[in-house]
C-alpha positions as CSV (number, residue, x, y, z in Angstrom):
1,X,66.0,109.6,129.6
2,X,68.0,108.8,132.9
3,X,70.6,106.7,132.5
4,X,70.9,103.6,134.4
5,X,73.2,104.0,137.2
6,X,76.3,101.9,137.0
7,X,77.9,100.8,140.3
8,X,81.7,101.2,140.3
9,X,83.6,98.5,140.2
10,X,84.9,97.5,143.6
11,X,88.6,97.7,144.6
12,X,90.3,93.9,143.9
13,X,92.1,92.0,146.6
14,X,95.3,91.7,144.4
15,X,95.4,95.3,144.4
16,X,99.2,96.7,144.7
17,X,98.1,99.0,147.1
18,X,96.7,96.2,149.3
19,X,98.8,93.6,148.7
20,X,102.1,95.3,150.0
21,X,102.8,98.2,152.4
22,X,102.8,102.0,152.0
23,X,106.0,103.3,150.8
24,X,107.8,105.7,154.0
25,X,107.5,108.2,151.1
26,X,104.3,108.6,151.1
27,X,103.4,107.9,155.5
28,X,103.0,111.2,157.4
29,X,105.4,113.1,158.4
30,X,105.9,112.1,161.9
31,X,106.1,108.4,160.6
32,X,108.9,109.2,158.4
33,X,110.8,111.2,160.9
34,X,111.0,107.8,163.3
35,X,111.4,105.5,161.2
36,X,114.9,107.9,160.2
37,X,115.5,107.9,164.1
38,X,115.0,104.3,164.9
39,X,116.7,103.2,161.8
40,X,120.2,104.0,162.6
41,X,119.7,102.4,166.0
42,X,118.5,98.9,164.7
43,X,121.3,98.9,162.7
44,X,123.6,99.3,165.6
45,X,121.9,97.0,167.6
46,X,122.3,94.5,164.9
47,X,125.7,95.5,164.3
48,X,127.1,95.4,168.2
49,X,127.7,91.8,168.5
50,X,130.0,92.2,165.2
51,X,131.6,95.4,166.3
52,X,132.0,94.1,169.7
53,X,134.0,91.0,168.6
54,X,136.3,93.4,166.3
55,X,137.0,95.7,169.1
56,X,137.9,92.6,171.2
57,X,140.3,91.6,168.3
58,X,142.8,94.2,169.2
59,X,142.7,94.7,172.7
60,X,146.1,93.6,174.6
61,X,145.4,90.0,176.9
62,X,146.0,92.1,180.2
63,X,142.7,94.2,179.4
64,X,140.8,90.7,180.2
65,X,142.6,90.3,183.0
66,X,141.6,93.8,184.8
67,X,138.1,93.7,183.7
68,X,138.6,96.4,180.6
69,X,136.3,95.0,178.3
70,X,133.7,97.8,176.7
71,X,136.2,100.4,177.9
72,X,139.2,102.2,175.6
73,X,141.7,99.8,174.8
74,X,144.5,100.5,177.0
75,X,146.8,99.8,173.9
76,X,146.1,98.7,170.2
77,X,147.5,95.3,170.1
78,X,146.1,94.3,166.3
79,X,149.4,93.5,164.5
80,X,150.3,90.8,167.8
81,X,147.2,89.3,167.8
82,X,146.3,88.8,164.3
83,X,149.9,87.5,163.9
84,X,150.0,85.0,166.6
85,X,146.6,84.0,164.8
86,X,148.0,83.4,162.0
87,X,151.5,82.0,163.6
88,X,148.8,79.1,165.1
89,X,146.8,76.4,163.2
90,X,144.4,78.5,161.9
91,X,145.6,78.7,158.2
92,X,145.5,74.6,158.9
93,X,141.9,75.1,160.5
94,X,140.9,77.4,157.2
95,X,142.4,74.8,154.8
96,X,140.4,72.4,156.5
97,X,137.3,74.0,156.1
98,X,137.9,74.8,152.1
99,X,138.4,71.5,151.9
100,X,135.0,70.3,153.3
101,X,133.1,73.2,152.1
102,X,133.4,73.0,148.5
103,X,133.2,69.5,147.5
104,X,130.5,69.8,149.3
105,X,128.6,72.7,147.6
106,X,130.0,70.7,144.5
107,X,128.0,67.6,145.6
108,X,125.1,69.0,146.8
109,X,124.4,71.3,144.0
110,X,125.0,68.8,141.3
111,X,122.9,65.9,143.3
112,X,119.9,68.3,143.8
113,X,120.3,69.5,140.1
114,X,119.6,66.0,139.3
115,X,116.7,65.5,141.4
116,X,115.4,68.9,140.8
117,X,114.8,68.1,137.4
118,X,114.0,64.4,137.8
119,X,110.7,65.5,140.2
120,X,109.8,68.9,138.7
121,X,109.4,67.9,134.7
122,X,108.7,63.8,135.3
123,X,105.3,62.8,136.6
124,X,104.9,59.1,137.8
125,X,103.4,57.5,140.9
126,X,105.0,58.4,143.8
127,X,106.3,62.1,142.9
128,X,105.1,63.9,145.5
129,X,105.9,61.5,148.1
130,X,109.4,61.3,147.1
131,X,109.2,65.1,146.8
132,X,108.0,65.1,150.4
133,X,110.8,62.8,152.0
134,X,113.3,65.0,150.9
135,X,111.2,68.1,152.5
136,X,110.5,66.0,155.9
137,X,114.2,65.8,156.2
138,X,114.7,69.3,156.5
139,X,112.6,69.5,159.8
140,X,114.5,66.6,161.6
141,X,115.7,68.2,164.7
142,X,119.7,67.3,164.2
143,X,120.6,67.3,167.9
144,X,118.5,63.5,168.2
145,X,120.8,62.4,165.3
146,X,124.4,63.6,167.2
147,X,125.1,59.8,168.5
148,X,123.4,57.4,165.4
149,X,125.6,59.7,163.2
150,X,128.4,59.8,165.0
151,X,128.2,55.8,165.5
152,X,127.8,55.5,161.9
153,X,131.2,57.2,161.1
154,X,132.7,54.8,163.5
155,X,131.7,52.0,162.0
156,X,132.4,53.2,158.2
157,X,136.1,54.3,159.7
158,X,134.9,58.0,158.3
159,X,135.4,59.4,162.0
160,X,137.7,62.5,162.5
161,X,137.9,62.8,158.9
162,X,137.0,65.2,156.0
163,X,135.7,63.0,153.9
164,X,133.2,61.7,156.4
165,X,132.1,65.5,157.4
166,X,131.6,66.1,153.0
167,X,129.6,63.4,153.1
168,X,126.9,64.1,156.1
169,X,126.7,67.1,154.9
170,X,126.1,66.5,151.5
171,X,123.4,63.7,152.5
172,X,121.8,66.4,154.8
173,X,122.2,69.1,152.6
174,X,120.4,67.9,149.6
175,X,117.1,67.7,150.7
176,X,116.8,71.3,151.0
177,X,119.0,71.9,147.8
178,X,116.3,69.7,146.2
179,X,113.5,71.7,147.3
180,X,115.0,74.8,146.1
181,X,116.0,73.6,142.5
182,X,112.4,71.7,141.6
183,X,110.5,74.4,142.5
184,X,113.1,76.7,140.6
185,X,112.8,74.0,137.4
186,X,109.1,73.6,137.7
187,X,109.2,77.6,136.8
188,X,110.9,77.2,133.7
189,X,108.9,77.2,130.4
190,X,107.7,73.6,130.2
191,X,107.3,74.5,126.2
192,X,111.3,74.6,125.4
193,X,111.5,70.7,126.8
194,X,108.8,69.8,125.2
195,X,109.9,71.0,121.9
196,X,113.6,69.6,122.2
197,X,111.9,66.5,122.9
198,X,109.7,66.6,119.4
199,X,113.5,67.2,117.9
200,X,114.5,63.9,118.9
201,X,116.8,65.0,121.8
202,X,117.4,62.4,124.3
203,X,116.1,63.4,128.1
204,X,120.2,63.4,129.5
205,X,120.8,66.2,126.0
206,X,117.6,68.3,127.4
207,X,118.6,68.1,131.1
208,X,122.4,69.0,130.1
209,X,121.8,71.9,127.0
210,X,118.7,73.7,127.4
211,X,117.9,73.1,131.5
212,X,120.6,73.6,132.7
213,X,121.7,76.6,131.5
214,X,118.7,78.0,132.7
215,X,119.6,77.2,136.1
216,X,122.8,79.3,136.4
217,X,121.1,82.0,138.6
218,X,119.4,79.3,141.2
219,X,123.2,77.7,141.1
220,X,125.0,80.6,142.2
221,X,122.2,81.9,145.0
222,X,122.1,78.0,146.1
223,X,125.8,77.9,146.2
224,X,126.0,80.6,148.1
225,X,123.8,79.7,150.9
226,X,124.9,76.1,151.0
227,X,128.3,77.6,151.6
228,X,127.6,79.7,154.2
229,X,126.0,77.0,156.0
230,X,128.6,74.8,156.1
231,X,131.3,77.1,156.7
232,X,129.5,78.4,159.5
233,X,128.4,74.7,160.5
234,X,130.0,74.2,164.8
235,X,127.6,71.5,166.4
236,X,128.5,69.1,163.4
237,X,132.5,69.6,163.4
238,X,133.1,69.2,167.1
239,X,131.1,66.0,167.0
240,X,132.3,64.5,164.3
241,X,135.8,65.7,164.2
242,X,138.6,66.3,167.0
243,X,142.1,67.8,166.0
244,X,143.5,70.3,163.7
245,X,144.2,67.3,161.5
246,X,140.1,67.3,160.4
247,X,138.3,70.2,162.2
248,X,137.0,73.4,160.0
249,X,137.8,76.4,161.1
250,X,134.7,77.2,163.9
251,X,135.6,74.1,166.0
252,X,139.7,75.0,165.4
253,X,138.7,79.0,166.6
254,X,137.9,77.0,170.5
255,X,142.2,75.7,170.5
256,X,142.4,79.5,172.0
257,X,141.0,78.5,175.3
258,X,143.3,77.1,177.6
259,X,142.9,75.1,180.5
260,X,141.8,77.8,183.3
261,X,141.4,80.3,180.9
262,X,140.0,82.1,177.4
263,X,142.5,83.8,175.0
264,X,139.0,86.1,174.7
265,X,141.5,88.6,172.0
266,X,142.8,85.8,169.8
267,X,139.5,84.1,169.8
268,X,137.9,87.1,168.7
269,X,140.5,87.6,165.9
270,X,140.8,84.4,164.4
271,X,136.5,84.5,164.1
272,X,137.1,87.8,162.3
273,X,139.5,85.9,160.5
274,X,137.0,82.6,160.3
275,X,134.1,85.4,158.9
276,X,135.9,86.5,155.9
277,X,135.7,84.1,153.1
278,X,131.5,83.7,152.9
279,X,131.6,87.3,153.3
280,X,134.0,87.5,150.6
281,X,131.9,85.3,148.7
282,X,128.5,86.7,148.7
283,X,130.2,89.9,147.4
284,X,131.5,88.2,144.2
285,X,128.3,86.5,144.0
286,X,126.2,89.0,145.0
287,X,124.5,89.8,141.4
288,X,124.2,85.9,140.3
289,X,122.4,85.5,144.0
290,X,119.8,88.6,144.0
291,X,119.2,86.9,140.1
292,X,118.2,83.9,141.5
293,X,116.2,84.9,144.8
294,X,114.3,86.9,142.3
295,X,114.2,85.2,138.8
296,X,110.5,84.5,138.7
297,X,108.9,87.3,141.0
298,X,107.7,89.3,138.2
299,X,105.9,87.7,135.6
């Protein structure tokens, strides 16, 4: 008797093999030889402006002034320079910017913590449209806000000061810190808060002891990028603040220029200088921040 014949099953649309790229492995030899090629020059590309501004660092002032700028240093000057960095305001400027940096990563974090968890394990009317004001924040272009918020600090007496920079950017901040940690929360087993809550626990307990320290990997990778953008932050720091008294670092690196001319070699070494505590950071982070990028990706 013939057997009926049995179509075989067709290939599914969540396939791995459709669903993300070939490996170079496994691409023809000519593809894998290129890609080894073009490699190494992307990364230089990608890598000039940086090794540009280093080379700059320790180049002597008169190479500037003869036109000796991609050339071979006609003397290495990188003792001088990073010393008459140093012998400036800079360590002031750096100070400054510790001092507006973390508190507010410290702000930001915790406030978005909060509201994390108040709109990703709550429902009650209005949710998602609270959810959605802190999202439309995000794609306020900041240039149109440069004279309301610098008005604002006028009027509070929080111009050309720290704490007025901490807070703007904790206010600005948090909307995207928000977005990050309620997605990150709404991840989370659902079935651990419900049964703390059939324990009796009361809601701060839950939020405090059993969300919380699920959180510690979406912490450290938000910490980290909240960080770098406010250590990094220029547009904000020149408009609000004026003087090494306030200033972060990025607006404090522009005290080189004088008033015909650019100190282009002690610019360059004080943003070396400027460059190394995120990068400093992310490397002590580094496992806590890949954790958290990832932590749900694989079911």
């Amino acid at each position: 008797m013939r057997k009926p014949q049995v179509d075989e099953p067709k290939q599914s649309i969540l396939e791995p093999s459709l669903m993300f790229p070939k490996p170079i492995e496994k691409s023809h030899r000519a593809w894998q030889i290129g890609y080894q090629v073009l490699l190494p020059i992307a990364m230089l590309l990608w890598l000039a402006p940086l090794l540009a501004v280093a080379l700059f660092s320790i180049r002597p002032d008169s190479d500037f002034l003869i036109g000796n700028y991609w050339g071979w240093p006609s003397s290495f000057e990188m003792t001088k320079n990073y010393g008459m960095v140093f012998g400036s305001a800079m360590p002031r400027y750096i100070m400054n910017s510790f001092f507006i940096t973390i508190p507010t990563v410290i702000g930001a974090v915790a406030l978005s913590c909060m509201t994390g968890f108040a709109l990703g394990v709550y429902k009650f009317r209005g949710n998602l449209l609270i959810f959605f004001m802190f999202i439309a924040g995000n794609f306020v272009p900041f240039q149109i806000l440069m004279v309301p918020v610098r008005d604002l600090t006028l009027d509070m007496g929080l111009y050309n000061t720290k704490t007025g920079l901490v807070l703007f950017h904790i206010a600005f901040q948090t909307g995207f810190c928000t977005l990050f940690m309620r997605n990150f929360i709404k991840a989370l087993p659902y079935e651990l808060i419900e049964a703390a809550r059939v324990e009796g626990i009361a809601e701060w307990r839950i939020f405090w002891f059993v969300v919380l320290p699920l959180m510690k990997p979406a912490i450290a990778a938000l910490s980290v990028l909240i960080f770098t953008f406010i250590w990094n932050d220029y547009f904000w720091a020149i408009v609000l603040t004026q003087g090494e008294n306030a200033q972060p670092v990025t607006a404090g690196i522009t005290s080189f220029n004088a008033q015909f001319r650019a100190m282009y070699h002690l610019m360059s070494a004080g943003s070396i200088v400027a460059a190394l505590p995120p990068v400093l950071m992310f490397f002590l982070m580094q496992k806590h921040f890949i954790a958290g990028l990832t932590l749900g990706a694989v079911k």
